[in-house]
KEKE-3310 file (N, C-alpha, C; in steps of 0.2 Angstrom, whole numbers, plus 5000, padded with zeros to 4 digits):
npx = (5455:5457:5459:5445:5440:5445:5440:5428:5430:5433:5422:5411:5416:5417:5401:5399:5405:5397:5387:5389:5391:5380:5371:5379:5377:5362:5363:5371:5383:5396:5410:5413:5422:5433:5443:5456:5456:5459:5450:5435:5422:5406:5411:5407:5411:5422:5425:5433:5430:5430:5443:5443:5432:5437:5449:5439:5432:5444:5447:5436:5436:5448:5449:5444:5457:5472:5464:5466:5475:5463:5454:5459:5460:5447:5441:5448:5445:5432:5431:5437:5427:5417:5422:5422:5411:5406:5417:5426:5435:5452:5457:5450:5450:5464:5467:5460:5467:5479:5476:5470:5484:5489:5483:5490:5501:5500:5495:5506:5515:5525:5530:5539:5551:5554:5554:5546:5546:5551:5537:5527:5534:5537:5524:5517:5525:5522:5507:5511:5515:5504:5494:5501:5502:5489:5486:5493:5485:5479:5475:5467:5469:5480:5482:5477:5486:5499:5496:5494:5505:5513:5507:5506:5520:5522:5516:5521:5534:5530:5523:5535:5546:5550:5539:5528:5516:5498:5491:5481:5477:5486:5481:5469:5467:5477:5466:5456:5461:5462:5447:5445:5452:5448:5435:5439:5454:5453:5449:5439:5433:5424:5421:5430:5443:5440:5447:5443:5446:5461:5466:5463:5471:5482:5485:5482:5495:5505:5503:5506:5519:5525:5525:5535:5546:5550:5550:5561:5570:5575:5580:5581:5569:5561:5560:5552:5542:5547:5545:5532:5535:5547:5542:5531:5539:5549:5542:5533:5542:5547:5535:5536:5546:5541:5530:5519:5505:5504:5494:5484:5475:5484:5495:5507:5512:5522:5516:5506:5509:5515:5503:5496:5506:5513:5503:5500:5491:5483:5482:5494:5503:5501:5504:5518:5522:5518:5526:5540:5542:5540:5551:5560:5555:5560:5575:5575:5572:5584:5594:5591:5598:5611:5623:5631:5641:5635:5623:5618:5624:5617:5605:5604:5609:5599:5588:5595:5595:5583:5578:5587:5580:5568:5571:5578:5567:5555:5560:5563:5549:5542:5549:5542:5530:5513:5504:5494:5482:5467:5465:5463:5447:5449:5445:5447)
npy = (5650:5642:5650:5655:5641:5641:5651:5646:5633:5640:5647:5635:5628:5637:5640:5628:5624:5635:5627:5616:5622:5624:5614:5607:5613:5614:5598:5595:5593:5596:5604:5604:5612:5607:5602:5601:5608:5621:5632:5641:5641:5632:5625:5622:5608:5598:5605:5604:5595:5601:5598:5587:5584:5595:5587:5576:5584:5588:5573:5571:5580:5576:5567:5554:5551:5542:5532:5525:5533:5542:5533:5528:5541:5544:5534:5537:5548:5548:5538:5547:5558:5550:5548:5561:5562:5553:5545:5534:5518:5518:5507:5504:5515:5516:5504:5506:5517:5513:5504:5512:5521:5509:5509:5522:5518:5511:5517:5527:5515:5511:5498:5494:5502:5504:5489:5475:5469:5482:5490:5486:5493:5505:5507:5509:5519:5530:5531:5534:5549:5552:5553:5561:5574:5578:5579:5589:5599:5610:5623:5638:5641:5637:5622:5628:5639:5633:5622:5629:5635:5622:5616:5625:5628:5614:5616:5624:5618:5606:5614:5623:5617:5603:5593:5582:5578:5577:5591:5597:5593:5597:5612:5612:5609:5619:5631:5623:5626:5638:5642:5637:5645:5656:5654:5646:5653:5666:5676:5671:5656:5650:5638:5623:5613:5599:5580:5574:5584:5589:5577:5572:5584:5580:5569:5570:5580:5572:5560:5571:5574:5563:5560:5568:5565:5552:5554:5564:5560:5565:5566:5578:5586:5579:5592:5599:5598:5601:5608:5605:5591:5590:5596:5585:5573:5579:5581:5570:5560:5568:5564:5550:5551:5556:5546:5545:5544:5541:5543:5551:5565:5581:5595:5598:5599:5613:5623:5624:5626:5641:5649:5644:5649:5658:5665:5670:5674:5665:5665:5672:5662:5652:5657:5660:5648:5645:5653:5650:5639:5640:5649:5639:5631:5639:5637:5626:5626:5629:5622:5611:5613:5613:5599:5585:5586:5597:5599:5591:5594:5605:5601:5594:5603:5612:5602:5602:5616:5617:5607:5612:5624:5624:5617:5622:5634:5627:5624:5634:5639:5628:5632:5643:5650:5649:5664:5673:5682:5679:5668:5673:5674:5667:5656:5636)
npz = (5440:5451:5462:5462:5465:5478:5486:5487:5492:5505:5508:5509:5519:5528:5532:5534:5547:5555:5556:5562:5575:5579:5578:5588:5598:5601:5602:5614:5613:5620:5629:5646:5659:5670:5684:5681:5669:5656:5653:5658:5655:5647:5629:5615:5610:5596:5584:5576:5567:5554:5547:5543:5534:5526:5520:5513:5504:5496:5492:5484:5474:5467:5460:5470:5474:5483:5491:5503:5512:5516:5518:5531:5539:5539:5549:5560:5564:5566:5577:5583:5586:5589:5604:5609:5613:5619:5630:5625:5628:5631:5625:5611:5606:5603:5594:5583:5578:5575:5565:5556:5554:5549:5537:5531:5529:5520:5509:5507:5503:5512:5516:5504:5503:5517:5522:5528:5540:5549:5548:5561:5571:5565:5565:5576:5583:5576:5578:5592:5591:5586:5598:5603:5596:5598:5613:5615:5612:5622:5624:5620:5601:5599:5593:5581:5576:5577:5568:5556:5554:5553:5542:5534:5528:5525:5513:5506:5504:5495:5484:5478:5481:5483:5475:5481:5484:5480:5476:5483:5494:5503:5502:5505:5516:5525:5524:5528:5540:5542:5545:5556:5562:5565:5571:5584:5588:5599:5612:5621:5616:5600:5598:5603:5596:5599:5600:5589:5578:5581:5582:5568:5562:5567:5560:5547:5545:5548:5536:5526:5529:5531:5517:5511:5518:5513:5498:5496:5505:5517:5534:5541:5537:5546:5558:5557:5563:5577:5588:5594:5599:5605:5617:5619:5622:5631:5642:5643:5649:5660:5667:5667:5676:5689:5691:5688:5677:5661:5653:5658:5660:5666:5669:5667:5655:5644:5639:5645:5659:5657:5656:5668:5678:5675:5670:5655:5642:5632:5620:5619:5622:5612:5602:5601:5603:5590:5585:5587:5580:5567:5565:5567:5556:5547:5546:5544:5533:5526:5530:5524:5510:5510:5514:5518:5534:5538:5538:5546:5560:5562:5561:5574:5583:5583:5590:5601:5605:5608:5616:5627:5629:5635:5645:5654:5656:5659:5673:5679:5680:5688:5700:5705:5714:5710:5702:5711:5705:5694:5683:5665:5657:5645:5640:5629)
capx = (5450:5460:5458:5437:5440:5448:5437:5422:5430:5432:5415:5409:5419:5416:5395:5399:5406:5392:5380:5389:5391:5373:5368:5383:5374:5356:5365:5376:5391:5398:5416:5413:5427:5435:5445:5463:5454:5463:5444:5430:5415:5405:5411:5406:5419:5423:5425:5441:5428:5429:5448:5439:5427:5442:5450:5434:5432:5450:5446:5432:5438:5454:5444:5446:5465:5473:5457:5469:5475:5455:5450:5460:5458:5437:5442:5451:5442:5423:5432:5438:5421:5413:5426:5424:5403:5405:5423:5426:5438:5457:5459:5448:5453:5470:5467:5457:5472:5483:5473:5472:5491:5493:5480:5491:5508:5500:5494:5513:5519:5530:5533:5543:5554:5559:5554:5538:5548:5552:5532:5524:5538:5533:5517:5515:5527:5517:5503:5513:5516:5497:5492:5505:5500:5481:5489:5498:5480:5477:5473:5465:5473:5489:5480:5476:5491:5503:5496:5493:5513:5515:5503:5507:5525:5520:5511:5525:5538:5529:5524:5540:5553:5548:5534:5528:5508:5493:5491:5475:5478:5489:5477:5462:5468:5477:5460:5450:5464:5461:5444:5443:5458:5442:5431:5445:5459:5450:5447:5431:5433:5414:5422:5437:5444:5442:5448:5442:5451:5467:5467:5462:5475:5488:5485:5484:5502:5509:5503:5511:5525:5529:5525:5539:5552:5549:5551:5566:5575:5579:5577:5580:5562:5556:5561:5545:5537:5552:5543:5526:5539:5553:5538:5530:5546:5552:5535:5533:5548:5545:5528:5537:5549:5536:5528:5513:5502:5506:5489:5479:5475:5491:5495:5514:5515:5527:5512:5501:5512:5516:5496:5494:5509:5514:5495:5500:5485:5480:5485:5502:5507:5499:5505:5524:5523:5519:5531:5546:5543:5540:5559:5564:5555:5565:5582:5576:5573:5590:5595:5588:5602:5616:5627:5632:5640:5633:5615:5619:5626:5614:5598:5606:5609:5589:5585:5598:5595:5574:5577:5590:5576:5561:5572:5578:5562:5550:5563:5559:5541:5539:5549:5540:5523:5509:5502:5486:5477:5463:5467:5461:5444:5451:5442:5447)
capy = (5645:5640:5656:5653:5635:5639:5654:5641:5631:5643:5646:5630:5626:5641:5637:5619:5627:5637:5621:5609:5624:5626:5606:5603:5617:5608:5591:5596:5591:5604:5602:5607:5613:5601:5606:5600:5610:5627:5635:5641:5640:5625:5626:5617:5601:5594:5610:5603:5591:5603:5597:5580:5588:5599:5581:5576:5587:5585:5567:5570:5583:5576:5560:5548:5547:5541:5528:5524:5538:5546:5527:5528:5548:5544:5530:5538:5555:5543:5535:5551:5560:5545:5548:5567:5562:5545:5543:5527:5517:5519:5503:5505:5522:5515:5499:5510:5521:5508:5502:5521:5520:5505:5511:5527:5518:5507:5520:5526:5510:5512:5492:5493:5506:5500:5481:5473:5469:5488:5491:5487:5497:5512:5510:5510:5525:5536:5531:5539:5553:5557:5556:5566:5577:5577:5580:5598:5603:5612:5632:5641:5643:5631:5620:5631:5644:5627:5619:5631:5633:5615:5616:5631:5626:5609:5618:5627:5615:5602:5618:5627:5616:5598:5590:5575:5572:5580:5602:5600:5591:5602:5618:5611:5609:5626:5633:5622:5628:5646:5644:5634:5648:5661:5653:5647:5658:5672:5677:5666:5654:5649:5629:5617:5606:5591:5573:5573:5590:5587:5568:5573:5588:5576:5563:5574:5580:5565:5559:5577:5573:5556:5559:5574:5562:5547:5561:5570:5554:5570:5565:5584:5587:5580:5596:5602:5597:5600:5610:5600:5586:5592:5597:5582:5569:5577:5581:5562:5559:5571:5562:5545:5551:5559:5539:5548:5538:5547:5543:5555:5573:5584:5602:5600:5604:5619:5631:5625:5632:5648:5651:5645:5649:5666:5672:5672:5672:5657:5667:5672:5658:5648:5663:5659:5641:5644:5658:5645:5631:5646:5649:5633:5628:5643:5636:5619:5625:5633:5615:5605:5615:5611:5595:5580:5587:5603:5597:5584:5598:5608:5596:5591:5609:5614:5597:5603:5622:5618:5605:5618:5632:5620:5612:5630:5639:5624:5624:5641:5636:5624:5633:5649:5649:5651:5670:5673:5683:5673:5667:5676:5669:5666:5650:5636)
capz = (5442:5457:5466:5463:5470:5486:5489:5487:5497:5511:5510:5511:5526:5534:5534:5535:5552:5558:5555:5567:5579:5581:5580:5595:5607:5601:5603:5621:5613:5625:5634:5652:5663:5677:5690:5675:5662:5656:5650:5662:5655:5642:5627:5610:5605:5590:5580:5571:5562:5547:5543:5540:5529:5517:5517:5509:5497:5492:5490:5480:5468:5466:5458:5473:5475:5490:5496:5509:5518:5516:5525:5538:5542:5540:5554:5565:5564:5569:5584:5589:5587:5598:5610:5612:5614:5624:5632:5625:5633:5627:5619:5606:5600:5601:5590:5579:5578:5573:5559:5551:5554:5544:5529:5530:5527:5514:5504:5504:5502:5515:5515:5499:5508:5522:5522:5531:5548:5550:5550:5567:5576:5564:5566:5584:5584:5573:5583:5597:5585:5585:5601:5607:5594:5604:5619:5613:5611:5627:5625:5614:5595:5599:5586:5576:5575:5574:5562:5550:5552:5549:5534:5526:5528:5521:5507:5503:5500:5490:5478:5477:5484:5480:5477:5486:5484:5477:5480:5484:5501:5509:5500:5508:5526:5527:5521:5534:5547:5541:5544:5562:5568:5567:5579:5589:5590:5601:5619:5622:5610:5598:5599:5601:5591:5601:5598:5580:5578:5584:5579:5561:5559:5566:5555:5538:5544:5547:5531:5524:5533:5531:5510:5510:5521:5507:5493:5500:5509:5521:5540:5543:5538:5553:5561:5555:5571:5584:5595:5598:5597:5611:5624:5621:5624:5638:5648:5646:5652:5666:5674:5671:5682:5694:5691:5687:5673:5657:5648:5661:5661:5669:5668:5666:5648:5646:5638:5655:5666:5654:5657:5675:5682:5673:5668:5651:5638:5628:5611:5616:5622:5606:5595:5604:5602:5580:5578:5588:5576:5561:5567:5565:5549:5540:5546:5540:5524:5524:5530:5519:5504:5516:5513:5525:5541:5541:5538:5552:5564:5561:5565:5581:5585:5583:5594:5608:5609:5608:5624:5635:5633:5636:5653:5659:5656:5663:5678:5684:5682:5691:5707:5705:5717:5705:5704:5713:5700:5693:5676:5661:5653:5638:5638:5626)
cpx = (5452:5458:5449:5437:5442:5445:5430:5423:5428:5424:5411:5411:5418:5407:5394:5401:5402:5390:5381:5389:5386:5368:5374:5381:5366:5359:5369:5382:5395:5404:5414:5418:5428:5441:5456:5459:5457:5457:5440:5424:5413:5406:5411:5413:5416:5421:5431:5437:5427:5437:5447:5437:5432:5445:5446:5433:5439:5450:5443:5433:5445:5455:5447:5455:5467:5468:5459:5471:5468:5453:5452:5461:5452:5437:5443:5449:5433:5426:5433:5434:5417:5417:5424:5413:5403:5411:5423:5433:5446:5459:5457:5450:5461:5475:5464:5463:5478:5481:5474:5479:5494:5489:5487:5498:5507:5498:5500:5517:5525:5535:5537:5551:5558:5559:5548:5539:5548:5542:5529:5528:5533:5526:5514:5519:5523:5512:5504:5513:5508:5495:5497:5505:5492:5482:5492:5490:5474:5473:5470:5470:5480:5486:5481:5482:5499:5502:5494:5501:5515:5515:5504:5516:5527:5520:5518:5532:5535:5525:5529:5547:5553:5544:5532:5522:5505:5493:5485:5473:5480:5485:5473:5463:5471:5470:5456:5453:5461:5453:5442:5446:5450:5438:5433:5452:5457:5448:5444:5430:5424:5415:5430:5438:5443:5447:5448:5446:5457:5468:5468:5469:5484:5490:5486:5494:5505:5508:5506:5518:5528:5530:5531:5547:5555:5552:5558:5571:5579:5576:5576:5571:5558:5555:5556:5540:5541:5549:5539:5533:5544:5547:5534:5534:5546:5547:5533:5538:5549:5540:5531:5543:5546:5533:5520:5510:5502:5499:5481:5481:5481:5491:5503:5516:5517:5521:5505:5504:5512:5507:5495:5498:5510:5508:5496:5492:5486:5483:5490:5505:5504:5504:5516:5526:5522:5525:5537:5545:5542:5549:5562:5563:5560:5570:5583:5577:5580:5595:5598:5595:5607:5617:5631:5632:5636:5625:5615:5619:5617:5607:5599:5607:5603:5587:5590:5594:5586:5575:5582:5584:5570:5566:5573:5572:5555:5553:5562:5553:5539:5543:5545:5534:5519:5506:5494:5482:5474:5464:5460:5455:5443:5449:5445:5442)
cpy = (5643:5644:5655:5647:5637:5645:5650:5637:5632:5643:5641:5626:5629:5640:5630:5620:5630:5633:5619:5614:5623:5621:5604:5607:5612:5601:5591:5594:5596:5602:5608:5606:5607:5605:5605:5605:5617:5632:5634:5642:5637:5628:5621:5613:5599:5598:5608:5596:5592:5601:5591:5581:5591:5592:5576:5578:5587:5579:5568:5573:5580:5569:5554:5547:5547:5539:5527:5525:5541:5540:5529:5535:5546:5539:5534:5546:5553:5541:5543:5556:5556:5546:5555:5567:5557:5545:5537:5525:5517:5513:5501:5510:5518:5508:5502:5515:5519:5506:5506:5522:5516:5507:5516:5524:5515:5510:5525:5522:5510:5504:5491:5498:5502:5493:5481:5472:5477:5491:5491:5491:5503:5514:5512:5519:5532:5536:5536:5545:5560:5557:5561:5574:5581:5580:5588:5602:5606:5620:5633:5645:5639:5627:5621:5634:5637:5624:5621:5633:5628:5614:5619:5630:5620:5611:5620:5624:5610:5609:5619:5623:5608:5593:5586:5572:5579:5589:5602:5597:5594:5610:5619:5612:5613:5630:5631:5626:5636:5648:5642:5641:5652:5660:5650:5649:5666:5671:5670:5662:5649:5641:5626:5612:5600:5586:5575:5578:5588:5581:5568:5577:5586:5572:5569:5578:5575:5560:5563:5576:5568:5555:5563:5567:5554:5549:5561:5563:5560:5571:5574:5588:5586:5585:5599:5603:5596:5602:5607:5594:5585:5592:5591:5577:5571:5580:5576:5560:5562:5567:5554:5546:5552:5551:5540:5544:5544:5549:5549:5563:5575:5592:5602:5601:5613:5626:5629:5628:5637:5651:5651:5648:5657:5670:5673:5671:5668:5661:5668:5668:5652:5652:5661:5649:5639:5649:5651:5642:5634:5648:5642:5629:5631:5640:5628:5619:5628:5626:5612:5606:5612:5602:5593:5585:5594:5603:5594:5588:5602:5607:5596:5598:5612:5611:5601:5611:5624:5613:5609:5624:5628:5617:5620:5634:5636:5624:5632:5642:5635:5628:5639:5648:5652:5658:5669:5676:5679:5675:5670:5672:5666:5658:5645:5631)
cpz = (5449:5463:5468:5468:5479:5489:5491:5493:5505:5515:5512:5516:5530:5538:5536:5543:5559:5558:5561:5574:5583:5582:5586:5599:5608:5606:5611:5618:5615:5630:5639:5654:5670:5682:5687:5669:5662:5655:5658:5662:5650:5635:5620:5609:5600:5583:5574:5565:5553:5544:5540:5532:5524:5515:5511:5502:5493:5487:5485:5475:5465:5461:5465:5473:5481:5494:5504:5515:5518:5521:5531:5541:5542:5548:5559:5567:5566:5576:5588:5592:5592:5603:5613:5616:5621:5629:5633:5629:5629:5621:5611:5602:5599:5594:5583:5574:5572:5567:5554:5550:5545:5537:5528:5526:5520:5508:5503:5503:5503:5516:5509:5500:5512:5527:5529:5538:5550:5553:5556:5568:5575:5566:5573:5585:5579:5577:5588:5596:5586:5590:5604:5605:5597:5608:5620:5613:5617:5629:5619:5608:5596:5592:5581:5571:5573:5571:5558:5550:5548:5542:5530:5526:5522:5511:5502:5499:5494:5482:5474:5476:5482:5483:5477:5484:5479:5479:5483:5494:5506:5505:5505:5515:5528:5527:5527:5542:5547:5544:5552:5565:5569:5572:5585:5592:5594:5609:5625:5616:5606:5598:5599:5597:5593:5598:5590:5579:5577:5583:5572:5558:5560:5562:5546:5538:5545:5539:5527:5523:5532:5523:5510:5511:5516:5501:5494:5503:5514:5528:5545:5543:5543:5558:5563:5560:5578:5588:5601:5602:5605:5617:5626:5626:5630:5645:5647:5651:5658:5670:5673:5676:5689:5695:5692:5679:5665:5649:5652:5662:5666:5666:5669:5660:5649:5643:5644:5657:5663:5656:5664:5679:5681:5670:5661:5648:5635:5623:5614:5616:5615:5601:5596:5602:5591:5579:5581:5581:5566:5558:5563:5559:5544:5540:5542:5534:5521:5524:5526:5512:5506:5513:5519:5532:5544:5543:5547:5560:5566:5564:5570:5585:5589:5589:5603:5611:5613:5617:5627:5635:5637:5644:5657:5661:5661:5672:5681:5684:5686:5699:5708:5709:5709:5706:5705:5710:5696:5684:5670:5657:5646:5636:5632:5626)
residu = (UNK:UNK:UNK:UNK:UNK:UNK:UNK:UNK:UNK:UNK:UNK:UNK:UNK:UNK:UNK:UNK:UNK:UNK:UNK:UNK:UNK:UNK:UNK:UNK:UNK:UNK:UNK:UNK:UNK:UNK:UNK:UNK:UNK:UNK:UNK:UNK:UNK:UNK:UNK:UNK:UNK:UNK:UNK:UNK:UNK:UNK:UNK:UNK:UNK:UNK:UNK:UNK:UNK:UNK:UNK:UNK:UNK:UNK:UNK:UNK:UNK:UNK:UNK:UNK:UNK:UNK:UNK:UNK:UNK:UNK:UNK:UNK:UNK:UNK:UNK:UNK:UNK:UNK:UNK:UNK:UNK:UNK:UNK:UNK:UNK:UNK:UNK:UNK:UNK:UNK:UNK:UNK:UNK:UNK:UNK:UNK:UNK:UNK:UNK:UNK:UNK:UNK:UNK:UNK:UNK:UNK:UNK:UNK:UNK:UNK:UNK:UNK:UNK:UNK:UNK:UNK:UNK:UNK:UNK:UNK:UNK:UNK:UNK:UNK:UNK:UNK:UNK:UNK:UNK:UNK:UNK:UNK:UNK:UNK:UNK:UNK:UNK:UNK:UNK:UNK:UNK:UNK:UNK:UNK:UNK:UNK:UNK:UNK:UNK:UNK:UNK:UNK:UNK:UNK:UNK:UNK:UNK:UNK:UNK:UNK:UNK:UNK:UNK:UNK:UNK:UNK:UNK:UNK:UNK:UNK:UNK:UNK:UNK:UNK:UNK:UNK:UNK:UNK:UNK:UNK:UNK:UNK:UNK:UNK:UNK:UNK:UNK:UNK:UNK:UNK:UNK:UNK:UNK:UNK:UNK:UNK:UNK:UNK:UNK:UNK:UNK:UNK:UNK:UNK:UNK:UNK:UNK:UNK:UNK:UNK:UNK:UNK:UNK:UNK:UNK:UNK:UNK:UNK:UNK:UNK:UNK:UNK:UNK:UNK:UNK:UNK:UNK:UNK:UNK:UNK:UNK:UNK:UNK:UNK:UNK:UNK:UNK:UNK:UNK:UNK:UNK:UNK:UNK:UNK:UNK:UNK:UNK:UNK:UNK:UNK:UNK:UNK:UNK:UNK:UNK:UNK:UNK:UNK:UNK:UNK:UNK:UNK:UNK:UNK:UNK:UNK:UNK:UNK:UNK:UNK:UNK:UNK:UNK:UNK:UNK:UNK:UNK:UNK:UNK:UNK:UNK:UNK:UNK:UNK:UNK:UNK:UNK:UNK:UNK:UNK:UNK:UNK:UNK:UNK:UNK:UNK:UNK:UNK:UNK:UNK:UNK:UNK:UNK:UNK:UNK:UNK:UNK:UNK:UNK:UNK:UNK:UNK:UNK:UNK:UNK:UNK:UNK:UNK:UNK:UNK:UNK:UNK:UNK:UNK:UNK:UNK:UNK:UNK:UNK:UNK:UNK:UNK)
# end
């Protein structure tokens, strides 16, 4: 029965896919290129609206569990569909964000945990969590090919290794990933994930994620997301050095330059960015058996060798002139 569901599903994810594609060209929901964009010709946004919709049907099959995280994934997946139509102004998505946040932590009853003054901090820092999540989502198939890591990663421990939430949540969203990588992981790609996208696939791992570290009481876990994690931090921390605004479009992310600077393609270096943190899941999982200091070494280890490649690598980046051959139309 299982096996029929989750083909059902595919199916109906995959037409639920085609639909919006061919109501966002009608409608112009259409990401045009700018003179910061990595893609050179218009392309459909807000393709990632189908991890929404497997959400959905989780919810709904699974009778209604988890009102809480489903409210604030519907919330924060609306704002960020009006944002990718409108460019609403930040404040609002970000108070928006925050609200989704705090449904999320209360449908974990994280205040029981780690006491009710602990909350704000957390909350804002998740927050940060997911846009910085959003902000990774620059080329075509990074999304995709990284969060179906995440996911099927996800998937895998709370079956095999210990489980944390329902199956059908982490099923569903590998699935809906399975079904966006198709029209996004390619050349020319048929749509972007947008905002809603990349806001959505953030948030259902983070809820993934923060269910597992709850579970588990194994801060190792976070590892899960070392790589987004390291390039985001310290490409922050590189433009407020540069005292450059860190909420505006920039091309200093370490798989921008791999595309602008060395010509890569949009899939390798997406396909480079899932296999690393693929690397780094297995080790966690080998981790996680591990005891005190070895665990402890071992985490710190991950975190050091992932920033010495990511400062080396971006450092002959950035001195290298860019090559003059005209970047590959691998559009995302």
């Amino acid at each position: 029965m299982s096996g029929i569901l989750y083909l059902m599903t595919f199916g109906l994810l995959f037409g639920a896919e085609v639909l919006y594609i061919r109501l966002a060209i009608r409608f112009r929901i259409i990401d045009q290129p700018n003179e910061r964009s990595s893609h050179t010709r218009p392309t459909v946004r807000g393709g990632g609206i189908v991890f929404w919709l497997a959400a959905c049907l989780a919810f709904v099959y699974q009778g209604f569990v988890r009102p809480f995280f489903f409210a604030g994934l519907t919330l924060v997946a609306l704002i960020s569909f009006l944002d990718d139509r409108f460019s609403l102004p930040r404040r609002y998505r970000f108070l928006v964000q925050l609200l989704s946040i705090g449904l999320l932590f209360r449908e974990l009853q994280l205040e029981q945990v780690v006491g009710l003054w602990w909350i704000p901090g957390l909350v804002i820092g998740a927050c940060g969590i997911l846009n910085a999540y959003n902000f990774m989502d620059g080329i075509n198939g990074i999304t995709a090919f990284y969060s179906l890591v995440a996911g099927s990663t996800l998937l895998y421990i709370n079956q095999l290794v210990e489980p944390f939430t329902e199956p059908l949540w982490a099923f569903f969203f590998v699935i809906s990933l399975l079904v966006f990588t198709f029209f996004n992981a390619r050349r020319k790609a048929r749509c972007f994930a947008g905002d809603v996208g990349s806001i959505s696939a953030g948030f259902i791992i983070l809820f993934l994620l923060a269910g597992l570290l709850l579970k588990s009481g194994t801060l190792t876990y976070g590892l899960l997301l070392a790589v987004y994690g390291v390039d985001s931090g310290l490409t922050i921390l590189h433009r407020l050095w540069l005292r450059e605004n860190i909420f505006r479009p920039h091309k200093l992310h370490l798989f921008q330059l791999l595309v602008h600077r060395w010509q890569w393609s949009h899939l390798r270096v997406s396909a480079a960015y899932a296999g690393m943190q693929l690397v780094v899941n297995g080790a966690v999982l080998w981790l996680v058996q591990q005891k005190g200091a070895v665990q402890a070494m071992g985490s710190l280890g991950i975190v050091l060798i992932l920033m010495a490649g990511y400062g080396w690598l971006k450092n002959r980046l950035l001195n290298q002139k860019p090559q003059t051959k005209p970047v590959a139309a691998d559009a995302i």
